[in-house]
C-alpha positions in Angstrom: 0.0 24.3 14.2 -2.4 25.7 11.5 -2.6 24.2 8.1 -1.5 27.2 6.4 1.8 26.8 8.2 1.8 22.9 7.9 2.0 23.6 4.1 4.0 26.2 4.3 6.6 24.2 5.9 6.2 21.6 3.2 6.4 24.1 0.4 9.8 25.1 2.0 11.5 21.9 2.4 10.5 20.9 -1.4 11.8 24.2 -2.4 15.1 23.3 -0.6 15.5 20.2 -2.1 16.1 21.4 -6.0 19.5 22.0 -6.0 22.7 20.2 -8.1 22.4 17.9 -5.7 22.7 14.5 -7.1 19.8 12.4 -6.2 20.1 8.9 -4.9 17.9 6.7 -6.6 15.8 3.8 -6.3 15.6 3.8 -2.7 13.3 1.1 -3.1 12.7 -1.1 -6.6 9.1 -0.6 -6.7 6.4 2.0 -5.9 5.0 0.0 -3.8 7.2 -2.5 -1.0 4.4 -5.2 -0.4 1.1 -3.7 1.7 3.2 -0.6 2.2 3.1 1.9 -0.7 7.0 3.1 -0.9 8.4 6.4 -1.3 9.2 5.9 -5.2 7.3 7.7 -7.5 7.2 7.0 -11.2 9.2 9.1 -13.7 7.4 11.8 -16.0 5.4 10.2 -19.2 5.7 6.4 -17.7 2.8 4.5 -17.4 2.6 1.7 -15.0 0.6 -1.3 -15.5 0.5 -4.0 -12.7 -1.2 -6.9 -11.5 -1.7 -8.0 -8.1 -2.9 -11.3 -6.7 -3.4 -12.6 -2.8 -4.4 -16.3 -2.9 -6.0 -18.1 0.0 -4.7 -19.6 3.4 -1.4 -21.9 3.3 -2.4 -23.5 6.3 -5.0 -23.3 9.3 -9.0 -24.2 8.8 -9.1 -22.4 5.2 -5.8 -23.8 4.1 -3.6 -26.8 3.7 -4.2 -29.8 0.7 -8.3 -29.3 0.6 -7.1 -25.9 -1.4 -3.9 -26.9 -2.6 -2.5 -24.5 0.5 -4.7 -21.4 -1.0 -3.7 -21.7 -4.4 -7.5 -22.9 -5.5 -8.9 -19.5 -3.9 -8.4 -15.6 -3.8 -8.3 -13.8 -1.1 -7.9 -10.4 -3.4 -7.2 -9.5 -7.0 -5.8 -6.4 -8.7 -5.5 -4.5 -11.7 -4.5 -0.7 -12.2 -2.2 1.6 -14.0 -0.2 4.8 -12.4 1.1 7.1 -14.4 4.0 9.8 -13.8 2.9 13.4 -14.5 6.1 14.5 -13.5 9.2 13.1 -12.0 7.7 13.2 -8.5 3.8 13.5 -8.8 2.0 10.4 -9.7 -1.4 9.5 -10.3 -3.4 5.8 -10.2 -6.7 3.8 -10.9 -7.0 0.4 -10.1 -9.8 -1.9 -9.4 -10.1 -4.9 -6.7 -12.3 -7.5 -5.6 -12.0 -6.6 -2.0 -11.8 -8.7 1.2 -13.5 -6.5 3.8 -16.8 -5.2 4.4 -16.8 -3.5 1.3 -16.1 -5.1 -2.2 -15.3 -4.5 -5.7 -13.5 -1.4 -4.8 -12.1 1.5 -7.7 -9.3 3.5 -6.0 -8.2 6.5 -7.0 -4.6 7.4 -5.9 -1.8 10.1 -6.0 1.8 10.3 -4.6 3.9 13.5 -4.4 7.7 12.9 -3.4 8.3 16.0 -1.5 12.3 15.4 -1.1 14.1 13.3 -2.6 17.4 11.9 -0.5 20.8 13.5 -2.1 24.5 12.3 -2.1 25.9 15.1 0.5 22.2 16.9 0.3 19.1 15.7 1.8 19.5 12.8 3.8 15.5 11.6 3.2 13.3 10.9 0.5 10.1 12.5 2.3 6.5 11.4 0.1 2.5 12.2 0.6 0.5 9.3 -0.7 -3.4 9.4 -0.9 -6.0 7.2 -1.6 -10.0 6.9 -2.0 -11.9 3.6 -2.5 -15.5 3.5 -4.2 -17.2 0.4 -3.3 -19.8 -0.4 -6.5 -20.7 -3.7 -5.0 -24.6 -4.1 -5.1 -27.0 -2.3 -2.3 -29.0 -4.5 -0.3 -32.3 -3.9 0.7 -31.2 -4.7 4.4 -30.9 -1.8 6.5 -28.6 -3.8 9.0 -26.4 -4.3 5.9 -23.2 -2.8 6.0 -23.7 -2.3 1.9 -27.4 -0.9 2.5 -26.2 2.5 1.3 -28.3 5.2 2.4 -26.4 7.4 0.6 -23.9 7.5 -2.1 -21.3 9.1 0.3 -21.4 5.7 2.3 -19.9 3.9 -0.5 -16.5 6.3 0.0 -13.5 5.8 2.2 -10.1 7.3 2.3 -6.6 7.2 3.4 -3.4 9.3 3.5 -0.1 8.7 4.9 3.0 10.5 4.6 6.2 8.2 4.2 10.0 8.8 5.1 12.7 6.8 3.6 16.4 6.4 3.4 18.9 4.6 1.5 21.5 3.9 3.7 24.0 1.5 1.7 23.7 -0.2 -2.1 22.2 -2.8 -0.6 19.8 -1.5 2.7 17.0 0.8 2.7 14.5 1.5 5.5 11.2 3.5 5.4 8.9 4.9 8.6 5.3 6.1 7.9 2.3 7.4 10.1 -1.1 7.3 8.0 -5.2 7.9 8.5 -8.4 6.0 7.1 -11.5 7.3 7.3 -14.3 5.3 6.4 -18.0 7.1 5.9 -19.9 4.1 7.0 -18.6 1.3 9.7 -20.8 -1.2 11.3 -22.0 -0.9 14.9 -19.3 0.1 18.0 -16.3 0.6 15.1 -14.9 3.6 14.4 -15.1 5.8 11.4 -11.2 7.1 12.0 -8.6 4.8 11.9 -4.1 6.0 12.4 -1.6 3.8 12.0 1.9 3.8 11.5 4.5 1.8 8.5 8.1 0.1 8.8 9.8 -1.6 5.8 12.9 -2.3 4.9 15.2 -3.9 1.8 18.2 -5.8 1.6 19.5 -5.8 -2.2 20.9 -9.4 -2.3 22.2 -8.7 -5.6 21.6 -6.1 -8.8 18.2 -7.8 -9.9 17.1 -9.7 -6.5 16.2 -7.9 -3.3 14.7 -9.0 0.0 11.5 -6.9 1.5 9.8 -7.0 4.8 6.7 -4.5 5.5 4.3 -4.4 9.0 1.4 -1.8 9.7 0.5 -0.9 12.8 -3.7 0.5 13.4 -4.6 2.3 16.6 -7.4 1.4 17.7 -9.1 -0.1 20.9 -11.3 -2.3 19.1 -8.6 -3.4 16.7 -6.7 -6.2 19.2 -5.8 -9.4 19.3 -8.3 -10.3 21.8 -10.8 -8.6 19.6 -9.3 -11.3 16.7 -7.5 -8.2 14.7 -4.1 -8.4 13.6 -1.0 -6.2 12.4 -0.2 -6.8 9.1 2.8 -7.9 8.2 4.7 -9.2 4.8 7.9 -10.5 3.4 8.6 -10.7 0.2 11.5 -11.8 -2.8 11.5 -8.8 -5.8 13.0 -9.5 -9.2 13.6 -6.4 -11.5 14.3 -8.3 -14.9 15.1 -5.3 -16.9 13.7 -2.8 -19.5 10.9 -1.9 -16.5 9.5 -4.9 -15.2 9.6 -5.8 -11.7 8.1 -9.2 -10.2 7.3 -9.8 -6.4 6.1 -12.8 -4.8 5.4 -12.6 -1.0 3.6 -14.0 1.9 1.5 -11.7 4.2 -1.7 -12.2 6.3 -3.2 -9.5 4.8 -6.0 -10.4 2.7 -6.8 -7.4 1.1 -4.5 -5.1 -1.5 -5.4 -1.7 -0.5 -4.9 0.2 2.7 -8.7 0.8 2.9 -9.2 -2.4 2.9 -6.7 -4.3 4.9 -5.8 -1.9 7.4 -9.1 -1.8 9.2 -9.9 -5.6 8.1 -6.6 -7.9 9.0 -8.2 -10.5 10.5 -5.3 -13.5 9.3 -3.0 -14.5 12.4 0.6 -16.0 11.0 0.6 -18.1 14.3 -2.6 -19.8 12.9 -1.0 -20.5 9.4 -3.8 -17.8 8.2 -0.9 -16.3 5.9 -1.2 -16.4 1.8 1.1 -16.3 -1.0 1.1 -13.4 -3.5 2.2 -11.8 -6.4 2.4 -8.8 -8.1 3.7 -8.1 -12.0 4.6 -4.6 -12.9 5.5 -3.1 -16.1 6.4 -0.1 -17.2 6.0 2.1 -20.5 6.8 5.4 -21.8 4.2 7.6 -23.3 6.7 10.3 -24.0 
C-alpha cells in the first residue's frame, strides 16, 4: 500500500466523521494516560500548561529509607505547554532532564484526532501523535561517547504512533496503539528503529476520580529481559478538580517522561521494587 493511498484513506475516514453526529467526549480525562499519550486532544484556543515529575526508586538497591523510598531523587522532570489550534489538532513544547542516553531533551509534539467516537456514529476516536526530541546536553570530546556528536543530526530522535480508543460505558474506556522511534545515533549493536505497541485503560470511579493503567510493549531482539530491558508499565489515580485542572499521581518503572526516552531505555523491573512514584499537574487556559 502506497502512501498516497494510506492518506487518502485517512482523508476519507476524517471526512466521514463530520456529521450531526453527537460526539462522545472525554474518552479519557487527560491528553495524556500516564507514559501513554491518549487520544484527547485539546480544544481550539486552550493552552495547556503541565508539570511532570518521576522521583526515584521505592524499593530495591536505589530505593527504600537511604532516599526516603525515591522521594530525595528524580528520575525525570517536566515542563511544557500544548496548545489547541483547533478542536482536534494540537501542538506542544516541553523540556526534560532525561533519563537515557541522551539528556536535557526539548520535544516538539503534535496530535491530530482523525475521528472522533459518536453516539450511534463512529464507534472510535482514531488519533496520530508525533514527536521529536533535541538533546542540548553538552558534547564530549570522546568519540566513544554516545553525546560526542559528530553531527547536529545526531542530537535528533523521533517517534510517531497512531492511537485507537473507545469509550465503552460512563465509567470504562480502553485504548490500543502501534508506534515507531527512530533514533539518529544509538551506541554499538543497538538499533536505530524501534516499534512497539500501547494498551490503557480507565475506570471512572466517580465524576472527579478515575483509575488508569498503561503498558508499552518495544520489539526488539536486544530489548529483553535477559538483556535487563523491561516493558513499561503504569498505574495511576487522576483527580479533575474543576475549571481545567487535572492531577495524577502514579507508579511506573519507567524512568523517563517521553516516548524517546523511555521506550528504548526502561531498564526498572517492578519485581525488583525498581518502580517510582509520580506526578503530573495540568492546567488549562483559554486564549480565545
Amino acid at each position: 500500500m502506497s502512501i498516497k493511498t494510506i492518506l487518502l484513506f485517512i482523508c476519507t475516514i476524517f471526512i466521514l466523521s463530520v456529521d450531526a453526529q453527537e460526539a462522545i467526549h472525554q474518552t479519557f480525562k487527560d491528553t495524556r494516560v500516564i507514559n501513554t499519550p491518549s487520544t484527547e486532544t485539546l480544544g481550539k484556543g486552550k493552552l495547556d500548561f503541565r508539570v511532570a515529575h518521576r522521583f526515584g526508586d521505592i524499593a530495591g538497591p536505589a530505593g527504600g529509607w537511604t532516599t526516603l523510598y525515591g522521594l530525595e531523587t528524580a528520575a525525570d522532570v517536566g515542563i511544557g505547554f500544548d496548545y489547541g489550534l483547533s478542536n482536534n489538532f494540537m501542538i506542544g513544547i516541553s523540556r526534560t532532564k532525561g533519563s537515557g542516553d541522551l539528556r536535557q531533551n526539548v520535544h516538539l509534539s503534535s496530535k491530530i484526532k482523525i475521528m472522533e467516537q459518536q453516539d450511534g456514529g463512529n464507534p472510535f476516536n482514531l488519533a496520530l501523535y508525533g514527536i521529536g526530541s533535541l538533546s542540548t546536553m553538552p558534547k564530549s570530546e570522546e568519540s566513544n561517547r554516545i553525546n560526542s556528536f559528530e553531527k547536529f543530526a545526531h542530537r535528533i530522535y523521533y517517534h510517531l504512533q497512531i492511537l485507537l480508543s473507545k469509550k465503552v460505558s460512563d465509567r470504562f474506556s480502553f485504548q490500543i496503539g502501534g508506534g515507531w522511534t527512530y533514533r539518529n545515533l544509538v551506541s554499538t549493536f543497538d538499533q536505530n528503529d524501534l516499534a512497539n505497541v500501547s494498551a490503557a485503560i480507565k475506570y471512572q470511579l466517580s465524576k472527579s476520580f478515575g483509575i488508569i493503567i498503561d503498558a508499552n510493549m518495544p520489539f526488539s531482539s536486544l530489548r529483553t529481559t535477559e538483556n535487563g530491558y523491561y516493558l513499561p508499565v503504569g498505574i495511576g489515580l487522576e483527580w479533575e478538580t474543576g475549571g481545567g485542572h487535572v492531577f495524577q499521581m502514579n507508579f511506573t518503572n519507567a524512568r523517563g517522561l517521553a516516548e524517546t526516552d523511555y521506550l528504548p531505555s526502561t531498564t526498572s523491573n517492578w519485581a525488583d521494587g525498581e518502580y517510582r512514584l509520580g506526578f503530573t499537574i495540568a492546567r488549562q487556559f483559554r486564549l480565545r
